[in-house]
C-alpha positions in Angstrom: 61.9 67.1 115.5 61.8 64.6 118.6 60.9 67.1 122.0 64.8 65.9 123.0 66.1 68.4 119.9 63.5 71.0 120.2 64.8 71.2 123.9 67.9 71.8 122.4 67.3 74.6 119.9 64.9 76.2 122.5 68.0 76.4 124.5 69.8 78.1 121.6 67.0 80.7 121.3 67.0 81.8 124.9 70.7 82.0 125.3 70.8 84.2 122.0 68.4 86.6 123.3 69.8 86.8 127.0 72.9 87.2 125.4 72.0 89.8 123.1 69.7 91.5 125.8 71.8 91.5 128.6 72.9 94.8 129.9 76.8 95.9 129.5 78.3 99.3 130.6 77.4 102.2 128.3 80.4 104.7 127.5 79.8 108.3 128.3 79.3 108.7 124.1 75.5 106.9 123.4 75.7 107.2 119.7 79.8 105.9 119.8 78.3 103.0 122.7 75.2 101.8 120.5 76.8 102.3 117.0 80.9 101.0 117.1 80.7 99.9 120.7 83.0 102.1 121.9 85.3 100.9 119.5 86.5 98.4 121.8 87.1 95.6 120.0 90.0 93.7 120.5 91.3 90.8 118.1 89.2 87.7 119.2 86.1 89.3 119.4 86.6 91.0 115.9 87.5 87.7 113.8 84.6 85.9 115.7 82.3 88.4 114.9 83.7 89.1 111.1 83.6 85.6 110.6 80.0 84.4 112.1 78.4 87.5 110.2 80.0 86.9 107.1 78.4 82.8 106.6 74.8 83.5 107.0 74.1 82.1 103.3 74.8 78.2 104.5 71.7 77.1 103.1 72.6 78.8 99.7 76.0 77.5 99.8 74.0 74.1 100.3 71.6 74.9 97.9 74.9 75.4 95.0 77.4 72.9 96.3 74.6 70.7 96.0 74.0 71.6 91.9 77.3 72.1 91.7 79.6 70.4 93.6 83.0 71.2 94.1 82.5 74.6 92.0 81.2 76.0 95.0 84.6 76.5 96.7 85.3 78.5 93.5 82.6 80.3 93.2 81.1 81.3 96.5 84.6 80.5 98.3 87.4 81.9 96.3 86.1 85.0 95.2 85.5 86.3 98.7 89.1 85.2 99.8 90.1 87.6 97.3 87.7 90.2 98.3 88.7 90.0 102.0 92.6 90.2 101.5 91.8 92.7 99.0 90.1 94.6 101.8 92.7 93.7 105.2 95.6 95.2 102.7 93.7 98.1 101.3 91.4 99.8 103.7 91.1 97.9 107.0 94.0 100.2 108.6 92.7 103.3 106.9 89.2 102.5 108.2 89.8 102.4 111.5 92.2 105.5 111.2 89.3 107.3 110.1 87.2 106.3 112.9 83.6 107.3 111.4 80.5 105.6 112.5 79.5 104.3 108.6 79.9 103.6 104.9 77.7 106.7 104.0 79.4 109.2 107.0 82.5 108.3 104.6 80.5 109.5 101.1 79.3 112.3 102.9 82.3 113.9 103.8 84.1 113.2 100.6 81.4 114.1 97.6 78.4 115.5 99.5 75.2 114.8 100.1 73.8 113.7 97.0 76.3 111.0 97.3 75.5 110.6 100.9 71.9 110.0 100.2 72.3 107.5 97.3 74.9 105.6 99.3 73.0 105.5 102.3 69.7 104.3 100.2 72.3 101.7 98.9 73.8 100.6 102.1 69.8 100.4 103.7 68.7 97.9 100.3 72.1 96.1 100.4 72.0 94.9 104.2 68.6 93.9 103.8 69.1 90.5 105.5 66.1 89.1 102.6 67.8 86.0 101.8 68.9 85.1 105.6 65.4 85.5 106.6 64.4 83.4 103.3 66.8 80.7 105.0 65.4 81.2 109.0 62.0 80.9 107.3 63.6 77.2 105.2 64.5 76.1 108.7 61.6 77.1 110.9 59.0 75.7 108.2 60.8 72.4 108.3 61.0 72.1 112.2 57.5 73.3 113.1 55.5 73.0 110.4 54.1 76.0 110.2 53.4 78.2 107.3 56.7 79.7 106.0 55.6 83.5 105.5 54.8 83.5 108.9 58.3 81.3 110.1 60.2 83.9 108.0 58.4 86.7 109.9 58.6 85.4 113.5 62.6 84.8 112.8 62.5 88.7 111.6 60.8 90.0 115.1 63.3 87.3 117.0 66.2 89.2 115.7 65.2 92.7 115.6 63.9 92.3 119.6 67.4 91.8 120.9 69.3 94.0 118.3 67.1 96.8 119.2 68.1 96.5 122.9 72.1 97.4 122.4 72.7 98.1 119.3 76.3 97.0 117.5 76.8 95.7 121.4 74.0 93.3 121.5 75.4 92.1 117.6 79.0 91.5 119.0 77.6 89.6 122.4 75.5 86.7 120.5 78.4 85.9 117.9 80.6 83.7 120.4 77.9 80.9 121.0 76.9 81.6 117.3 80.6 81.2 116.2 80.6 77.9 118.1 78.0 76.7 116.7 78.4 77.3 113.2 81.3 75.2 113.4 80.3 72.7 115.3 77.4 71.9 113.5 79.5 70.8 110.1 82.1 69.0 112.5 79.3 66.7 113.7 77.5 66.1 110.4 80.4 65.8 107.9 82.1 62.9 109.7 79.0 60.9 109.9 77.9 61.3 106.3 81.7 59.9 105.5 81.5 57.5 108.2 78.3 56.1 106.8 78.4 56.3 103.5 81.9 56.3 102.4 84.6 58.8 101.1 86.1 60.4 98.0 85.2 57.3 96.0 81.6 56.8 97.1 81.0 60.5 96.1 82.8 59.6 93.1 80.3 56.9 92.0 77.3 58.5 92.8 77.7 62.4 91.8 77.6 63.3 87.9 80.9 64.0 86.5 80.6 68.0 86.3 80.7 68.4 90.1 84.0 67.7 90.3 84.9 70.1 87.3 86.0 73.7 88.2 82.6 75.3 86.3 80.4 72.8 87.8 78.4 72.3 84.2 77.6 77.0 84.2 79.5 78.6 81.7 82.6 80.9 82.1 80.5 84.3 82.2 78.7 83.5 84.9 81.4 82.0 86.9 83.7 85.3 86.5 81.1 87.3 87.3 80.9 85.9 90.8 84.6 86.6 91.0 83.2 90.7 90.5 80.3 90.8 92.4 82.9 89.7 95.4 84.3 93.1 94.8 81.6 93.5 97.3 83.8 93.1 100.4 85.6 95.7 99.4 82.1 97.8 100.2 80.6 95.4 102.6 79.3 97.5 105.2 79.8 94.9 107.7 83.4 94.8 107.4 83.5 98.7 107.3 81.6 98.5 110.5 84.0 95.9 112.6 86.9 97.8 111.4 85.0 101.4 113.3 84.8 99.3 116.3 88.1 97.7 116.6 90.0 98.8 119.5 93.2 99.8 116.9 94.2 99.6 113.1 96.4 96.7 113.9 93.5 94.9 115.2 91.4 95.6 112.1 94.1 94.5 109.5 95.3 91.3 111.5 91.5 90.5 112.0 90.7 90.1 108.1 93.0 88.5 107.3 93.1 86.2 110.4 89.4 85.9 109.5 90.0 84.2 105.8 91.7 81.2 106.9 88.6 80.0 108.8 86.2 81.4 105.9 88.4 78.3 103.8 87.8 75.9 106.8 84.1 76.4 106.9 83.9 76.6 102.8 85.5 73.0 102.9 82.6 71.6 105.6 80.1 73.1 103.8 80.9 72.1 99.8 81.4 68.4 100.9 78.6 68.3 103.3 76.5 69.8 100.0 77.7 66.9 98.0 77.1 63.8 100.5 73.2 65.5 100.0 73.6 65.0 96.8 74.8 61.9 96.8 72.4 60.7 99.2 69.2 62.2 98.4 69.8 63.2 95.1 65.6 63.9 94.1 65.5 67.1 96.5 62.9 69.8 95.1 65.1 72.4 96.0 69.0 72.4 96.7 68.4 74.9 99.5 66.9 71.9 101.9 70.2 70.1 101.7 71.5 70.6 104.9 68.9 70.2 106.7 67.4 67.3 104.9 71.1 65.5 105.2 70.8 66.4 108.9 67.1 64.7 109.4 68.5 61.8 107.6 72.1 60.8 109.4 71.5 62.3 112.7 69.9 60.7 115.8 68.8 63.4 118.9 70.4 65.2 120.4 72.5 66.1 117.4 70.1 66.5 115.1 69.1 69.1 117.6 72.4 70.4 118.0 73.2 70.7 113.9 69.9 72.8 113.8 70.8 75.1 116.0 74.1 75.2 114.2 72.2 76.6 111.2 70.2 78.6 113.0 73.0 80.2 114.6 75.0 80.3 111.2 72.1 82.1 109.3 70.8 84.4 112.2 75.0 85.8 112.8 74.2 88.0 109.5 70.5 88.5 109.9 71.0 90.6 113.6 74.7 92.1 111.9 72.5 93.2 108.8 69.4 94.6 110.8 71.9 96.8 112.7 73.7 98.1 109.9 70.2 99.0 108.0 69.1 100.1 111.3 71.9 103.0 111.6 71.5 103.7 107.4 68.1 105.0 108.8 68.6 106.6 112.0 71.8 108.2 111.3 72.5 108.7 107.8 69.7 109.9 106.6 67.3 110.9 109.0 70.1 112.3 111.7 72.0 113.9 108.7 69.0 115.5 107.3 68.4 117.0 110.5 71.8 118.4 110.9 72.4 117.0 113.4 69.3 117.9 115.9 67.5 114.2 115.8 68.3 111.6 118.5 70.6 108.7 116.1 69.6 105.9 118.4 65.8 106.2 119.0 65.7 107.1 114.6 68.1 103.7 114.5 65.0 101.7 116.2 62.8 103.1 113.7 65.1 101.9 110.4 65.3 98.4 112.2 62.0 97.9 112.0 61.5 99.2 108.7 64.6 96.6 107.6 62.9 93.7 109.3 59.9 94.6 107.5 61.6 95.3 104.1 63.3 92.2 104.2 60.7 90.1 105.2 58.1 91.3 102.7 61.1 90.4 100.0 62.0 86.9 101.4 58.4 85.5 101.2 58.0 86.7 97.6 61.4 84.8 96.6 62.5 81.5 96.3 66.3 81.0 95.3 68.7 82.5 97.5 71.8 82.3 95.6 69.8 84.6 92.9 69.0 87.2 95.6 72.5 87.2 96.6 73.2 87.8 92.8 71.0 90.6 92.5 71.6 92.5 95.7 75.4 92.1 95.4 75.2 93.6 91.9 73.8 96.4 92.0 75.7 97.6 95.6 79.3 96.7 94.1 78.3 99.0 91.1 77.1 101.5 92.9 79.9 101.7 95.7 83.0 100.4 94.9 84.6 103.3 92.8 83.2 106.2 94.8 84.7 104.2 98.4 88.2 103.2 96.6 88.4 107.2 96.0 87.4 107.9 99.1 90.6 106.4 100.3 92.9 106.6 97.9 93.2 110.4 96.4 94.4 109.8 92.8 91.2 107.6 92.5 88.7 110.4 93.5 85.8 112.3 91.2 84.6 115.3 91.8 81.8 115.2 94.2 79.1 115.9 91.9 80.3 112.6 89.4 81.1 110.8 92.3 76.9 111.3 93.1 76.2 110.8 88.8 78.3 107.5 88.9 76.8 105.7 91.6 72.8 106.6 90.0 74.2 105.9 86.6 75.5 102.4 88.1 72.6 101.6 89.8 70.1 102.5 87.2 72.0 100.3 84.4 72.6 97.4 86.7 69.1 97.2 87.2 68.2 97.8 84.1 69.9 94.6 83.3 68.7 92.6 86.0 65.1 93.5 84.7 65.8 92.5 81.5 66.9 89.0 82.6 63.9 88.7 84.9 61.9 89.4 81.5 63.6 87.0 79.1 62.1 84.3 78.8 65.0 82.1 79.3 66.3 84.2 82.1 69.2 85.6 79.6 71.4 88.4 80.1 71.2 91.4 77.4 73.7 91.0 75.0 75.0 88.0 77.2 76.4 90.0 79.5 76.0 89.6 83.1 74.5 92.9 84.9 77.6 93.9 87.2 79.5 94.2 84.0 78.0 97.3 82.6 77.0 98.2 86.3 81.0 98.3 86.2 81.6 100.1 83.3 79.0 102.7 84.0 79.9 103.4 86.8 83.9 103.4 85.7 83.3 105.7 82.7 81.5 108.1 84.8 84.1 108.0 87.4 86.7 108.5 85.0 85.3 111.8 83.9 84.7 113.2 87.5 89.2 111.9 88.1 89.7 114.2 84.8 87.4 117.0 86.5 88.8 116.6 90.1 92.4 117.2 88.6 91.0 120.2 86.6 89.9 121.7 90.2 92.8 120.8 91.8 92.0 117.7 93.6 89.5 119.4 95.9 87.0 117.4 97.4 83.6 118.5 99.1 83.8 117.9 103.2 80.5 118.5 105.0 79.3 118.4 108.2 76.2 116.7 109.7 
């Protein structure tokens, strides 16, 4: 990087951390101030934040559009519009009406506190930000130089500093210059890449044939199974947590679904600026360096400055959002729950963000594909949570608390079951070429299915606790 771009993204860096540091009036509640910020949010502020948190995988999205081309808007794109409409119809309203803090406080009061404890472990392994810190560690390598374990840990210690200040507060005050940037990054690389190179028929004559296919040259299984594992949303703990915080229902239903009409915008600046990469540096090692190698290529400083710090700003949106939310899975739901109440939520919440910043970071520099750690994470939490939530919500869908607790271990344990068995195989097969969130899915489903039978042989009572 020329000193003209690193005086750019320096510039990034210390508005991020002023504006995630910076000190905002605290509600008379702590806990309700640090955790939902006073559930204050109005609509702006929720689809800016929903939206920045939700695109921290660019460089995986580069890393497949660049494989795959146009597949990527159906695969990584599609699925997720699904999930999030799914989600604003569903349970945004009925989240919000419930006003709890988190995913597990919902578990807990509904099934118990086996179920409370294996959600809460689920929620803590699921928003470890591992493959955003992967990315951050991509980036920082490339502009400095230096050693990527040590760029992946340095981005994990950036993030935790100023999350650790305010809490969901400091999450929600760096996501407008974040949101910016995101987007303005992509609108000032796309349109040079087509201004330089060409348009639909240069990509035409230089990309293979399959990326313009739906499949993108994978086979149908693997495909659909993306469409399950973006059941996710419908679990994603993020969501669950914007929807707490929003200053009414109405905000949290019109903000999803206000939100997926940019997720398409950015999905279309992303799949096409994948496949100029390809098209113009098509002997990357690794699709994950597209973006940034296209960047280095077209760009002239400042902008190539300015695009950095649009991925930086892109990928860090979900690595502060999922700090905080593994952060509160510490301090509140299990540590202040097994307390009863008596431990202080926010100082315990400092403690589980630096245990997720350390998790995470000791996962990211042991991996190397991001789109596989997405896979796997996204997996196992959709089997493990997606039942036991939908019947948290809706009555005629709800076990008995004690198969509500048996379903989610069963679901867990098969699903990675399976994704050990692929990690085995020596061609990196499925068992019985079946993807893992299948019988994750069916696990979990026949289980649940049992504990609907029970719950209607009881009555329909459900199990509410207290702290």
């Amino acid at each position: 990087m020329t000193g003209l771009d690193a005086a750019v993204v320096a510039a990034f860096l210390a508005g991020t951390a002023a504006l995630g540091l910076r000190a905002s009036r605290r509600g008379s509640d702590r806990a309700a101030d640090y955790l939902v910020a006073g559930r204050s949010l109005g609509l702006g502020s929720f689809v800016v934040t929903l939206v920045a948190t939700w695109y921290g995988g660019v460089l995986g999205v580069g890393e497949y559009a660049y494989r795959h081309g146009l597949s990527n808007w159906l695969v990584l794109g599609v699925p997720y519009y699904v999930g999030a409409l799914l989600f604003g119809v569903l349970l945004a309203e009925r989240a919000r009406r419930l006003a709890r803090y988190t995913v597990p406080d919902i578990l807990y009061e509904h099934y118990g506190r086996a179920a409370g404890r294996i959600g809460s472990a689920t929620v803590f392994a699921l928003s470890l930000p591992a493959p955003y810190l992967l990315m951050l560690g991509v980036l920082v390598r490339r502009m400095t130089g230096m050693d990527q374990s040590l760029a992946v840990a340095l981005s994990a210690v950036f993030c935790a500093a100023y999350v650790a200040a305010r809490g969901f507060p400091s999450v929600v005050g760096t996501k407008g210059l974040q949101f910016a940037l995101m987007y303005g990054g992509f609108l000032v690389l796309l349109p040079v890449a087509a201004a330089s190179s060409g348009g639909w028929e240069f990509l035409r004559e230089r990309l293979p044939a399959e990326a313009f296919t739906p499949l993108g040259g994978r086979n149908l299984s693997y495909v659909l199974a993306w469409y399950f594992i973006a059941l996710q949303t419908l679990v994603e703990p993020t969501f669950f947590q914007r929807c707490f915080a929003a200053r009414s229902p109405a905000v949290a239903r019109r903000g999803v679904l206000l939100a997926i009409g940019l997720f398409a915008l950015f999905d279309g600046l992303t799949t096409f600026t994948g496949m100029y990469a390809r098209a113009l540096l098509p002997d990357l090692p690794s699709g994950v360096n597209a973006f940034p190698a296209l960047g280095e290529a077209l760009l002239r400083p400042p902008l190539a400055g300015l695009f950095y710090c649009g991925l930086l700003a892109t990928i860090m949106s979900t690595v502060d959002s999922f700090l905080f939310v593994g952060a509160a899975a510490v301090g509140r739901d299990l540590v202040w729950r097994s307390s009863r109440g008596r431990a202080d939520q926010v100082r315990w919440s400092h403690a589980g963000l630096a245990a997720s910043a350390a998790l995470a970071t000791a996962v990211a520099v042991t991996s190397e594909s991001v789109v596989n750690l997405w896979y796997g994470f996204g997996s196992v939490g959709t089997a493990v949570l997606l039942l036991p939530l939908l019947g948290a919500f809706y009555p005629a869908l709800r076990p008995a608390p004690g198969f509500a607790a048996a379903g989610m271990a069963v679901a867990g344990a098969v699903t990675l079951a399976w994704l050990a068995g692929m990690l085995a195989a020596p061609a990196g097969e499925p068992w019985l070429g079946l993807e893992p969130i299948y019988p994750g899915l069916a696990a979990a489903a026949a289980t649940h299915g049992l504990g609907i039978l029970a719950s209607r042989a009881r009555g329909g009572k459900t199990c509410t606790t207290g702290p």
